[in-house]
N, C-alpha and C positions, 0 to 999 in steps of 0.2 A: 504494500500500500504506500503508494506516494504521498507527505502531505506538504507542502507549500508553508513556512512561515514567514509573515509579513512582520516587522515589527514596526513601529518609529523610530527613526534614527534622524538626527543630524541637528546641527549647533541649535542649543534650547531646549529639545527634548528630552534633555534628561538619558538616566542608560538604564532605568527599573524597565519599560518594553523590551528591551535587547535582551535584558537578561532573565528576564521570566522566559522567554522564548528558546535561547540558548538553553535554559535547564529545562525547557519542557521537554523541548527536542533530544534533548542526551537523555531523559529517563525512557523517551518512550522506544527510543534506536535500540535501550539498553533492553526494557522489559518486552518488547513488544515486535512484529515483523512488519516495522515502518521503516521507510528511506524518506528522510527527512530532510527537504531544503532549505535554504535562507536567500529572501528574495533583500538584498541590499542595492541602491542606488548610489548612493554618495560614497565616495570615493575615502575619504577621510575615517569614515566607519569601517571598513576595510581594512584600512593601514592601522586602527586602535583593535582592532579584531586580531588580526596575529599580531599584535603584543601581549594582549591580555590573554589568548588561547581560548576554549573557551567552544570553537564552534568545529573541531576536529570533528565531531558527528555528523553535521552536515556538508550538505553539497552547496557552496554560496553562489548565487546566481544575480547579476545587476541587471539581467532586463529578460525579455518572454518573448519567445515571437507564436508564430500559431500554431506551432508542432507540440510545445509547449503544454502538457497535459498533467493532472494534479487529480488525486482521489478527493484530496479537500483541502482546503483554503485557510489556516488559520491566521487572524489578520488580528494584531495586537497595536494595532495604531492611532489608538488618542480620536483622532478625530481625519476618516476618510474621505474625501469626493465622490459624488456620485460618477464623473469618469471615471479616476483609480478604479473604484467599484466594478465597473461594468468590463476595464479592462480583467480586473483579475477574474471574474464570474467568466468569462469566455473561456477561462480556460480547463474546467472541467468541472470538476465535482463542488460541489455547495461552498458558499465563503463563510467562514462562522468567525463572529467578531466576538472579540474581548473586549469590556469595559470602552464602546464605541460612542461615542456621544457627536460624531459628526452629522451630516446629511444623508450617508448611506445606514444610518440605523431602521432607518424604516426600510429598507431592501436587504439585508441580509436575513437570509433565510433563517438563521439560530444566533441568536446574542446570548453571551454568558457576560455580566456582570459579576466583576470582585469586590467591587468598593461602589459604594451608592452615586445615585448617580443623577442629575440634574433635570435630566430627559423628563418631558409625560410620557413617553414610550418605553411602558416597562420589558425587560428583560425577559428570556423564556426559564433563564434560573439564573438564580443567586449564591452562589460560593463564594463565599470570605477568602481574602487570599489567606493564604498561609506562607509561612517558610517555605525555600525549594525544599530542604534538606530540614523536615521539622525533627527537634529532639525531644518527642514529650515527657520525656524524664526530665530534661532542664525547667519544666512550666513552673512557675514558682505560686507556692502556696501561699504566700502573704505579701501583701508590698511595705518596703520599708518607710515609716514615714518619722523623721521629717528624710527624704533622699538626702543620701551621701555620697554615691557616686553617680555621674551624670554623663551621660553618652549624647554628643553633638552630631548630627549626621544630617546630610543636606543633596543628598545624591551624589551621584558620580561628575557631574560638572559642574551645581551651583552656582548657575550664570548668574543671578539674582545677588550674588554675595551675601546669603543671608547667613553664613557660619561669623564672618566677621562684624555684622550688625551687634546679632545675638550675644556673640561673645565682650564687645565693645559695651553692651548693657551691664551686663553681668560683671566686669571688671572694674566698672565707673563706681558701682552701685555695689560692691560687695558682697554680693547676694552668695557666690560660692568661692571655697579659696580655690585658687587654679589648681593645686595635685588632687582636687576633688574633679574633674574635668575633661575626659578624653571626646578628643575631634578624630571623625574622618573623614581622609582629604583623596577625595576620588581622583581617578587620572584625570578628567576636564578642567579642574582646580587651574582658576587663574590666580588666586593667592595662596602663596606658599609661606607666608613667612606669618607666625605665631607667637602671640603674648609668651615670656618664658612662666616656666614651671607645667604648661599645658602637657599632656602625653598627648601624641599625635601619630593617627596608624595611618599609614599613607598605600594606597592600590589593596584595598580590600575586597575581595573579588566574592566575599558574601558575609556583610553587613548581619543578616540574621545572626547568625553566629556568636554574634558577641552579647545580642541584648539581654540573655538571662545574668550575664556579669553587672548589670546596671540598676540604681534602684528609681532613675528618671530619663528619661529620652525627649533633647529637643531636636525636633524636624517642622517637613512640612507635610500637606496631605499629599499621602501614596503610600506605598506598596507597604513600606518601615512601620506605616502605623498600623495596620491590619499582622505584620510579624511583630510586634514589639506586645498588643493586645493577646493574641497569641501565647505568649511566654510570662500572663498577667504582669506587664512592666508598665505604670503608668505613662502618661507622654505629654506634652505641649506643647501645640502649633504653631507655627512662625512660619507666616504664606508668603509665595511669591505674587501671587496675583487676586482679585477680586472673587474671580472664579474658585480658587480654593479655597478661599475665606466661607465662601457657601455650602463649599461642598465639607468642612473639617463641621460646621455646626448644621448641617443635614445628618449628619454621620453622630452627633451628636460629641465631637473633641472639643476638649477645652483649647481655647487659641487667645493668641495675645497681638493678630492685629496682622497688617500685610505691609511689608517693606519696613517699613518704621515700629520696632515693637513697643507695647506701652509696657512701661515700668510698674503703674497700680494694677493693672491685670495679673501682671506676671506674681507679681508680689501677693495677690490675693490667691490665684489658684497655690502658688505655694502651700500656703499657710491653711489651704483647706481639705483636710481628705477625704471628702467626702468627693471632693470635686474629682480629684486626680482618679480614685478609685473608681467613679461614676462609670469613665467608660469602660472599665475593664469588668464590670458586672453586668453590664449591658452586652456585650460581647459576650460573655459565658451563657448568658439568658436566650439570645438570640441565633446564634454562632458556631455553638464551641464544638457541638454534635452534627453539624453539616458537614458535607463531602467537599474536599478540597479541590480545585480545576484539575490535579493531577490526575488525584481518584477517578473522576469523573470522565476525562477522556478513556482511563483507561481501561471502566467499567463498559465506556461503550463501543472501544473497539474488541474487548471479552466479548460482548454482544454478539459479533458477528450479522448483526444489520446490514440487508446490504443500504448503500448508497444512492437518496434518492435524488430524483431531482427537485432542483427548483424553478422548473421551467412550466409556464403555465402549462396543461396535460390537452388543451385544444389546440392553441395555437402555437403550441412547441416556443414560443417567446418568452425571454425574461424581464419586460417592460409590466411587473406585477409590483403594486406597494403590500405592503404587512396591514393585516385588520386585527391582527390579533395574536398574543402567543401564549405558550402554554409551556408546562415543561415536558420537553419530546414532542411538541407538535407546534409549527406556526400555520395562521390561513394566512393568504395572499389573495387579492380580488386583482384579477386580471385589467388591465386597462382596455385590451382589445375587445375583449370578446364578452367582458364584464361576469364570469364566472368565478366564483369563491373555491381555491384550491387547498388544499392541505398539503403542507412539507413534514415528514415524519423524521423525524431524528433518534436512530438508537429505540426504537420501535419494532416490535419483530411481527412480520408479517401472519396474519390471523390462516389457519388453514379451515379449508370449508369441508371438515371431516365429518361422520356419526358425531364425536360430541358438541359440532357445534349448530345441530339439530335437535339436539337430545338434549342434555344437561344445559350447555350456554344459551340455549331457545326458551326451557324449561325456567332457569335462571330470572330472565325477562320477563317473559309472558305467562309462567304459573302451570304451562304445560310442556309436553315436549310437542315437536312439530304434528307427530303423527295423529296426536289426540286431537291438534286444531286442523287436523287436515278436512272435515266437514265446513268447518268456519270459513277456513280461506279460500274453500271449493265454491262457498254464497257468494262470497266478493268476486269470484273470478266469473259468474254467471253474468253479473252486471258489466263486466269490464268487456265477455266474449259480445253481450247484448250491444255494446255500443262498439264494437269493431264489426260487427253480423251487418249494422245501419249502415258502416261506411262502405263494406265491401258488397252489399246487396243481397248476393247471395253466396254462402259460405259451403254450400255443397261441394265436397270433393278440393277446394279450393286448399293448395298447403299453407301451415302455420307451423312458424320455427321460433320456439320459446327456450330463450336462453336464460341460465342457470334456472333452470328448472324444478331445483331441486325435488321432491320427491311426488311433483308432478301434481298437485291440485286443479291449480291453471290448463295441463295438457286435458285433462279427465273433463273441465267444462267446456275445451274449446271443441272434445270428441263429439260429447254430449251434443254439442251444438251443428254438428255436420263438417266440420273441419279434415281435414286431414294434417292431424299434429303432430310433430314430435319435437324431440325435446334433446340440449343439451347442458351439460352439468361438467364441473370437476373433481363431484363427488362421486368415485365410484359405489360406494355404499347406497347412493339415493338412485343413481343410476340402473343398479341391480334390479332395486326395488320395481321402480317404473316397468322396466320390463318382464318380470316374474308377478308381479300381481299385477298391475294395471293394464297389462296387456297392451303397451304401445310403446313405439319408436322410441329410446333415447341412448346417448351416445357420450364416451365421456371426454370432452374434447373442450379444451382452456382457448375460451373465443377471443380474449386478449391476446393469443399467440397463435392465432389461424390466420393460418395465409391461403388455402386449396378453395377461393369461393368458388370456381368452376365444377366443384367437385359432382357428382350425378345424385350425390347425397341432395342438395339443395338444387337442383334443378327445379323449378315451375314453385318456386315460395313465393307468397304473395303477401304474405302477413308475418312480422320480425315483432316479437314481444319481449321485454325485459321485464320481470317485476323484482323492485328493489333490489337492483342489480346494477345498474349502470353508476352508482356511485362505486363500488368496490373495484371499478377500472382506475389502475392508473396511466395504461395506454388508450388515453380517451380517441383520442386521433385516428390510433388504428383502428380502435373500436367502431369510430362513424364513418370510417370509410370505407370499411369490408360489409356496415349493414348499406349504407348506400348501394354498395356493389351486387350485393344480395337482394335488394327489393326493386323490383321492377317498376316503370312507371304507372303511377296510380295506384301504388303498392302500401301496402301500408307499416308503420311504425309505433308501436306504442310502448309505454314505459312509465313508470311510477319510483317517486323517490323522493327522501323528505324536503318539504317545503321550507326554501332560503325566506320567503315572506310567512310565513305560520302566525302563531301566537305566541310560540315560543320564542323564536326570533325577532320578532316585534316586542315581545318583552322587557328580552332582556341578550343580543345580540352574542354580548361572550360568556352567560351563561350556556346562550345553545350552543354556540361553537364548542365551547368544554368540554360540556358533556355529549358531542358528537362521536361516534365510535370511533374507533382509531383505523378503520378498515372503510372510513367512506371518505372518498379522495374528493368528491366533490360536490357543489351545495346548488343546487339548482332553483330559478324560480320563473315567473314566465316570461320576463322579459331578456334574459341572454338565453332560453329555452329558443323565441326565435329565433334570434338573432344566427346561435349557432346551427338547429339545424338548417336554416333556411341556407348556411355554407356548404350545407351537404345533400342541398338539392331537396328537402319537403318544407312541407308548409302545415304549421299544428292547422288542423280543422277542430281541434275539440280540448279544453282542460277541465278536469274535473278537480278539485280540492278535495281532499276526504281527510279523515285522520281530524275530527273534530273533537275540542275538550276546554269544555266551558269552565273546568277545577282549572284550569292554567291562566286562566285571566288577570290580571293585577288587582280586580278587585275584590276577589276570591282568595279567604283564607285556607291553605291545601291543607292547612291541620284537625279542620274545625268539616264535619258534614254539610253540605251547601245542598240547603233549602231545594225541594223539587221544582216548586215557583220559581227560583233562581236559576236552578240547570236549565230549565226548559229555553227559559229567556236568553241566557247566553248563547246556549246549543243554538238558536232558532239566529241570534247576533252573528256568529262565528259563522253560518252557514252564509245567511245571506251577503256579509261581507269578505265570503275566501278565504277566512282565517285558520283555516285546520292546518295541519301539522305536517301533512303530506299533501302528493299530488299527482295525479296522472296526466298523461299529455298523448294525443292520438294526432299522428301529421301523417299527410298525404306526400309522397313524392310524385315533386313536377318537375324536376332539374335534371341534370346531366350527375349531380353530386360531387362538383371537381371544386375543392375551396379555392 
């Protein structure tokens, strides 16, 4: 598995991106069967790179052209462009951002977030950083208070000059005697020269390391203050910019000001331990039991997931923003074609066996399939009743019903004069249909059929899905082999839950939420035409069903609702389209070439 690391790199940035990346890449070369890149531009970071060592695991690479191919994208850059974005997204598998707070946060497909973060666009998970190399034996049980030794750290280059601000305070002001005191002075240090009596560790190539020696830590916000909380060692902020002044008191750090530090600030967290301690109880409370980003990638390449796309599943295009994320799934609403798609991350693909008719059916609905197989057979008489209208007459005429499962649908469309069958990827539901029901079915994964010519499908005139066409994630292929398959004037139907419902009108990311993890896509009636009218039909007919007056907003779901009540909503919900699902019957008039 190839994976691509982007960091930020160059004068200003600081070197906490390089080298969270750097050690992510060398644990995972180490534990894991990844070949791990470093995607660098500047020239200068290059020539600090074999000094410091450091990226021996990787393969460093300063630019991409289109051969240029990556299983996945890790992009640890502060804040990306939506070109940068789109260049690195072309080049293969998903870009997953770390702590991104640019304009590409709303297009990348999975953000992980380590440190909070300013954005309204929340994260799809949240991991506290940690140590590269955590030592949970060092985590210290008590903090010393009043601090007596005091640990200075300011990043690897400290363009800000806040180590000499800080220390200039503290020296004026007597606050600590200097052999109480150690600085360090990163390779970007443009000042080298130190008040005497100070200890001063100079190219410390991991800063964690030392915090459990300390009973105080002045920095600023990053990476230091999530490993410093970490090893319970209280801390106090001194920002370089306005920007982390907000982000140290969203995070909830005591801080004492940005460029200029104030002396009564400083002077009062001192002197209070309640303050200092504050955030390191906050952190144990909220924090301390989460998975670290290390853990986490490497529980999901243990996964064995494969690698989805982030490419809208109609238009094959990645011009989709984010509507929503979750942890292990974001949706994206297409810009083109205006369809709501799923990206599943580290998600293991659902298989359509016996138990997920059986017990996972059961699970849901209170039975298993077979015991609703009279129920679903009523529903499927009304659905044959309105494709019987559009084809005139259904005598002898074929109908091919995909995923089939154990054939309800085929049994009404017999019933009705059809000539049916059916296919499935369950061979278990497949058996069935032909051993008792006595009709045609076949077990054949219609996401991956290419044989439409085949003498099997010769003379179909009627292509049905029920609740089926969302579990494709080659939607593409999917509509242009039933295109291929239904002749002119042919028909198409298909049912599947409703993007406009009640649910989704409610309350938009709870439906998304609780959306199965196996339905790739959200459909409603307005990109319903749009898309198939690309693939050559034209809906003649929607029906809304899947009606539930208990899911209204102003219905309590805990409390029994009044029969007077249901009727009126039920009676709302129908005449205004509100149900929960939907069906759609289109005619093809087209050639079906998008």
């Amino acid at each position: 598995m190839n994976i691509l690391f982007v960091p930020r790199t160059g004068a200003g940035d600081g070197t906490g991106h390089l080298k969270r990346v750097l050690m992510l890449g060398k644990h995972l070369n180490t534990s894991k069967k990844v070949s791990p890149y470093l995607y660098i531009k500047d020239t200068d970071t290059v020539k600090r790179l074999e000094a410091w060592g450091g990226a021996e695991s990787f393969t460093v690479i300063s630019g991409m052209d289109r051969s240029s191919r990556f299983d996945f994208i890790l992009v640890d850059h502060r804040e990306t462009d939506r070109e940068f974005y789109h260049e690195l997204a072309e080049r293969g598998g998903p870009v997953i951002g770390i702590d991104e707070g640019g304009d590409s946060r709303a297009l990348m497909p999975f953000l992980i977030d380590t440190m909070p973060s300013l954005s309204p666009l929340p994260p799809n998970i949240f991991l506290p950083h940690t140590p590269f190399e955590p030592r949970p034996a060092r985590i210290k049980k008590k903090i010393t208070f009043p601090s007596v030794k005091i640990l200075v750290t300011f990043g690897g280059e400290d363009s800000a000059g806040l180590t000499g601000k800080i220390l200039a305070l503290i020296m004026d002001h007597d606050i600590f005697d200097p052999e109480e005191i150690t600085i360090v002075q990163g390779p970007g240090f443009k000042q080298v020269k130190w008040p005497e009596g100070l200890k001063v560790i100079r190219d410390c190539t991991d800063v964690s390391s030392l915090l459990p020696d300390y009973d105080l830590v002045l920095t600023h916000f990053g990476l230091t203050c999530f490993e410093a909380l970490f090893y319970r060692v209280p801390l106090i902020l001194f920002n370089p910019t306005p920007y982390h002044r907000r982000l140290s008191r969203k995070a909830g750090f005591p801080e004492i000001g940005v460029l200029r530090p104030s002396l009564a600030r400083f002077k009062k967290i001192l002197a209070d331990k309640n303050i200092l301690s504050g955030s390191i109880e906050r952190y144990d409370r909220l924090y301390r039991d989460n998975k670290s980003l290390y853990e986490f990638v490497s529980v999901f390449l243990d996964a064995g997931a494969p690698v989805p796309s982030a490419q809208c599943p109609v238009c094959r295009v990645g011009s989709s923003e984010v509507t929503a994320r979750f942890p292990g799934k974001t949706y994206f609403r297409c810009r083109a074609c205006g369809i709501t798609f799923l990206f599943p991350l580290g998600l293991k693909p659902v298989r359509y066996e016996k138990d997920y008719f059986f017990s996972e059916y059961k699970k849901q609905y209170g039975k298993t399939y077979l015991d609703d197989f009279e129920n679903i057979k009523a529903v499927s008489m009304q659905r044959t009743g309105i494709i019987e209208n559009l084809v005139k007459n259904p005598a002898g005429k074929r109908l091919l019903d995909i995923g089939c499962a154990y054939g309800p649908f085929l049994s009404a469309a017999v019933s009705r004069g059809f000539d049916a069958l059916g296919l499935d990827i369950s061979k278990t539901a497949v058996d069935y249909i032909n051993k008792e029901l006595k009709i045609r079915a076949y077990v054949i994964d219609f996401e991956e059929f290419t044989d439409e010519g085949s003498p099997l499908f010769k003379g179909v005139s009627v292509v049905t899905m029920w609740y089926v066409i969302e579990h494709f994630k080659l939607l593409e292929r999917v509509l242009k082999t039933v295109s291929t398959l239904v002749p002119p004037s042919g028909i198409f139907a298909f049912a599947t839950p409703y993007g406009k419902g009640i649910s989704a009108r409610r309350n938009k990311r709870s439906f998304l939420e609780q959306s199965p993890s196996d339905h790739y896509t959200i459909w409603n009636k307005k990109n319903c035409r749009r898309i198939l009218g690309k693939y050559g039909f034209k809906v003649e007919h929607f029906r809304v069903t899947g009606h539930h007056p208990e899911r209204f907003p102003f219905i309590k779901p805990e409390k029994p609702v009044h029969p007077f009540f249901y009727a009126l909503f039920l009676n709302i919900s129908r005449f205004f389209q509100l149900g929960d699902t939907f069906e759609v019957y289109a005619r093809k008039t087209g050639d079906g070439t998008p």
